[in-house]
N, C-alpha and C positions, 0 to 999 in steps of 0.2 A: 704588602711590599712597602718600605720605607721609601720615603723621598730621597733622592742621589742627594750627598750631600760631599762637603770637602772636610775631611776628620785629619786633624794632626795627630800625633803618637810622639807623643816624648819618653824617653824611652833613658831611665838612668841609670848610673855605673852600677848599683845596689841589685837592680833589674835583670840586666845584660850579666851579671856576676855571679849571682846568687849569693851574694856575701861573702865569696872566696875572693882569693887575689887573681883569678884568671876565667875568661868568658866561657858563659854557660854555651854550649854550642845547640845543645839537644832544647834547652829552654829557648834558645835564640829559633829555632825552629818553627816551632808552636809559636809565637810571635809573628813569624811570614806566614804561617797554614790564619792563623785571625785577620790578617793584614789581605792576603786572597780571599778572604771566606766576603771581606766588606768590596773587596772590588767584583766579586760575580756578583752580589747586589746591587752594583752598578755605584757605589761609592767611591770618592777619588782620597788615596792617601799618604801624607806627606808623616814622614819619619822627622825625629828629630833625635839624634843619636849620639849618648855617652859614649864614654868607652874610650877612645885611642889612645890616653895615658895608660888607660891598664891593660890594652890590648899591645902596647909598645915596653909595657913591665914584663909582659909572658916572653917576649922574643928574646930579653938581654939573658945571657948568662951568669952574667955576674950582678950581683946587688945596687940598686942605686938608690940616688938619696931621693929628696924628696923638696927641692929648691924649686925658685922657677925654671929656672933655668935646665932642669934634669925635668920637668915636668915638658917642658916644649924640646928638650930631646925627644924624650919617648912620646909626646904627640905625630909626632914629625915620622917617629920609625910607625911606632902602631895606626896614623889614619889609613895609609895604604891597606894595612893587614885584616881594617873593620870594616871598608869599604869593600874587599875582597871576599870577606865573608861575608855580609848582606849581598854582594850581587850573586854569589854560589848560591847561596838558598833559597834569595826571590827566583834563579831559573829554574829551581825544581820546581816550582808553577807556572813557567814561560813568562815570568816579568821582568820588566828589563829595571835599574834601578838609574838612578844622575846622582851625582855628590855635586853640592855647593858645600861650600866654607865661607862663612860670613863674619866681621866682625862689626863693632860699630859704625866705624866711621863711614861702611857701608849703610847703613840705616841712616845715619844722621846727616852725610848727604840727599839733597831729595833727586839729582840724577843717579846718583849710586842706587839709591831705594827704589828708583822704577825701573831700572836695570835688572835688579833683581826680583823685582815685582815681574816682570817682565820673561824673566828667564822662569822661574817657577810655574810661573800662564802655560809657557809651553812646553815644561816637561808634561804637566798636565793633559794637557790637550792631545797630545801624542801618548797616554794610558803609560807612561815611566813613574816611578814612584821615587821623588825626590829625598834623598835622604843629607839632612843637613848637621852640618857640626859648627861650630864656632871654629876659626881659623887658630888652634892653641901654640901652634908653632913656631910664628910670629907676633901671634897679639901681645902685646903691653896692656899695661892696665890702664892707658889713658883709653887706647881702643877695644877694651876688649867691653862685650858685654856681661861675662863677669861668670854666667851660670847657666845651663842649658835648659832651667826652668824661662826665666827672663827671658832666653833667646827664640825659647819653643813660643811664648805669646808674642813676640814681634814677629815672628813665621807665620802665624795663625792669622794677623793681622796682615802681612803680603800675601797671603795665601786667600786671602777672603771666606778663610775657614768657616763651619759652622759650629764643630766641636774642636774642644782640644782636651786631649786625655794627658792628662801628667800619670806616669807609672813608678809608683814606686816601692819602698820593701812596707810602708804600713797601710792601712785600710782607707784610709783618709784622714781629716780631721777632726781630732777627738776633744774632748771637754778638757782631759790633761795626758798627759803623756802614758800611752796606756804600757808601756814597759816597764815601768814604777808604781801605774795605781791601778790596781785591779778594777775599779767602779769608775775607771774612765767609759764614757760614753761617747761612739761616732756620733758626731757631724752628719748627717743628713743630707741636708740642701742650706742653703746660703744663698738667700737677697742680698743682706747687707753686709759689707767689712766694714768693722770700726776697729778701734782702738784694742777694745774688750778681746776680738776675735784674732789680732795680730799678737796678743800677749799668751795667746794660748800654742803658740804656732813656736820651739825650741828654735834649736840651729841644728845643725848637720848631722843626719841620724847618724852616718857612719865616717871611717877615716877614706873610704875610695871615692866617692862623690865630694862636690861643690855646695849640691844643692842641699838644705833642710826643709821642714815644712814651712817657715817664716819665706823662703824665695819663692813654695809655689804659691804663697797667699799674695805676693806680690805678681806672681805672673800673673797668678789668676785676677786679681784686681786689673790690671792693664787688658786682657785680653776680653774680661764682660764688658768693661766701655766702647771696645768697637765691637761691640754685639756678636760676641763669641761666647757660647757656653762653656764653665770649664768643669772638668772631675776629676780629681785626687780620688786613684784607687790603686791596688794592691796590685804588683804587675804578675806576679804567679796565680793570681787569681782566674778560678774557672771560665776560660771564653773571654778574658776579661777585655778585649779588643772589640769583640763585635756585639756584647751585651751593651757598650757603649752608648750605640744609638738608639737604644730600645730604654727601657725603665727600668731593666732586671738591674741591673750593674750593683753591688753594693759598693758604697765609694763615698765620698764628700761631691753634691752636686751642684753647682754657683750658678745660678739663674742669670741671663743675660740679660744687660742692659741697653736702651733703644741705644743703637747705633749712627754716629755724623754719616750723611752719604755720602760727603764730599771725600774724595779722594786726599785731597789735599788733608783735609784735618784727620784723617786718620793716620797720617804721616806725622800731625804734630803728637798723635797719642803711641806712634811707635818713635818715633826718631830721635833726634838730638835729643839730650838731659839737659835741662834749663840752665841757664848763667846767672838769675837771679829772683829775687821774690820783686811782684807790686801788692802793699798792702791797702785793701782798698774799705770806703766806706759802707753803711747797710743800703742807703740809696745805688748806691753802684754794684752792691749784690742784691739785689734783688732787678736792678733794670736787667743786668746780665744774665740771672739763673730764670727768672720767670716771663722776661722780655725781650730775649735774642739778642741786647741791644750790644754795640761797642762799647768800648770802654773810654771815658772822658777824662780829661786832668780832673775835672770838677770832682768826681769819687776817690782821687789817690790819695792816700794818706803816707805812704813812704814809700821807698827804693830799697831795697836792701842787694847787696850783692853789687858787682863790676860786669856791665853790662855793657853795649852798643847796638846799636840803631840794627834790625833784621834779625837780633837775635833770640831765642827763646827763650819768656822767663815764666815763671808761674807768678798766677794770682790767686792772693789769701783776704781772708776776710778779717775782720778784728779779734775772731779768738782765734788766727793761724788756722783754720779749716781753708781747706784747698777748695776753691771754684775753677777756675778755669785755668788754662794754659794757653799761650799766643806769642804771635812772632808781634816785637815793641819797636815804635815807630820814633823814638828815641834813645838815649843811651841813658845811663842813670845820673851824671849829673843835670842833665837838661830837665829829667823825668822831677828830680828834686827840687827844681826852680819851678816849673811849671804846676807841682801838685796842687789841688784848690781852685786851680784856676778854671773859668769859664773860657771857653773853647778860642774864645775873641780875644782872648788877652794872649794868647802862645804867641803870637808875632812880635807882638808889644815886650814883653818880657825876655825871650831868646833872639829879636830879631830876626828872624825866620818863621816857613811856618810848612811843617812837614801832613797837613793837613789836622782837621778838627779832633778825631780819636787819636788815643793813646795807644791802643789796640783796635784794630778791624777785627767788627763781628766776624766776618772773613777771613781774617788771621787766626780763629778765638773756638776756642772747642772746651766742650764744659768738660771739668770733670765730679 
């Protein structure tokens, strides 16, 4: 018997489709019989659900286009019609199902984010199986979070998930695009994302989804730092739900990375997107990556970006490799006067003195 564990299921248009323009219902099936099969093992699981744009294209009779604007219509007509169908099918098991719709700005507030953190605790807790969508019907693109890969690792990360399954129409990831080269080779398992691995990763396999494999290498990156394991694997695939928590799965596996406990910093690794860069020295990466330490004007070497005091920017090292991210205890002109400086001169210099760091270890979460 496996340990109870909390498993996302992201679950995309290509998935839920089958490649057509309209939802596989019989495939959607077998999806909830996997999804029961992990909760009689006493696993809890939270959906993350494509579909409403193409579940809101089945309903119209006449043609539409394909704007934003036509896309957050038929968001709007179809969430109703995909929430209807997942709660029909989870009661052919007796499970009851909750819909959240979430967009940014809920994340990137942090009382929005424990509200929702919050709200997901207890569909949990009372054995409902939360099935979440990005809000398409109102989102903009200043709020929206853009792709239901990205949204499924900030779910997994309210969720205090342990797995998160992205599903989609290929096997996982390959050496090269195996639709074009025969002697592409899966992907495995994955320690590390770099560069190398991001270039293998296209854009959008198909024209009914958002997501390609480049967004789940990004989900997947966000969601090992809060110590979530992720796997790209093929969602028609044999059992491919409940082989998940076991080793059978074949699939791309991403080994997790140790996790911040603090509540807090795991909000800086789902929530707001940054408003700017600090570029800092090897002294001040190395106090920070191998010594917990805060971050001092003494290591800054530049500002980049329009910033204000509270707000979140990242921090890079001299060759733009990313270290950490933190909420900055200045704004970026201050941050520009004060770089260099020893910790005793901020007063002296800005006439004020918003205390010794630049960033609190406290504010400061590696990445």
């Amino acid at each position: 018997m496996h340990r109870a564990q909390v498993i996302v299921v992201k679950l995309g248009t290509s998935v839920l489709t089958g490649g057509t323009d309209k939802l596989d219902k019989a495939h959607m099936v077998e999806l909830v019989r996997q999804c029961s099969e992990l909760k009689k093992q006493g696993h809890q699981v939270v959906m993350v659900s494509s579909g409403a744009v193409a579940a809101g294209r089945e309903q119209l009779i006449k043609p539409c286009g394909r704007s934003i604007i036509d896309k957050q219509m038929l968001a709007a007509i179809g969430q109703g019609q995909l929430i209807h169908i997942w709660q029909s099918l989870f009661a052919l098991y007796g499970i009851n199902v909750g819909q959240m719709l979430l967009t940014r700005a809920d994340l990137d507030d942090r009382e929005r984010y424990l509200n929702a953190r919050d709200t997901l605790t207890a569909l949990l807790s009372y054995d409902v199986v939360p099935i979440i969508n990005e809000n398409d019907a109102v989102a903009t693109s200043e709020i929206k979070v853009g792709d239901n890969d990205n949204l499924s690792a900030l779910v997994a990360i309210l969720a205090n998930a342990d797995k998160l399954l992205l599903l989609t129409d290929q096997e996982g990831l390959f050496t090269s695009d195996p639709r074009t080269d025969a002697n592409a080779q899966l992907i495995e398992q994955v320690s590390h994302i770099d560069d190398e691995l991001r270039q293998l990763a296209g854009g959008s396999g198909t024209n009914l989804g958002t997501g390609g494999m480049a967004t789940k290498l990004e989900a997947a990156d966000i969601a090992r730092r809060a110590g979530i394991e992720v796997i790209i694997a093929k969602g028609s695939g044999q059992n491919v739900i409940v082989n998940c928590v076991s080793e059978q799965l074949t699939g791309t596996r991403f080994l997790k990375l140790s996790a911040p406990k603090d509540g807090r910093k795991k909000w800086l690794l789902a929530g707001p997107k940054s408003s700017g860069q600090i570029v800092i020295d090897e002294g001040a990466t190395n106090a920070i990556k191998q010594h917990g330490a805060s971050l001092l004007a003494k290591g800054v070497r530049a500002a980049k970006g329009l910033f204000n005091r509270g707000d979140l920017v990242d921090i890079v090292d001299l060759n733009n490799q990313f270290v950490a991210r933190g909420i900055i205890r200045f704004n970026h002109q201050e941050v520009e006067q004060i770089k260099g400086c020893h910790s005793k001169e901020i007063i002296t210099v800005l006439g004020f003195d918003c205390g010794s760091a630049v960033i609190h270890r406290d504010d400061l979460v590696l990445l």
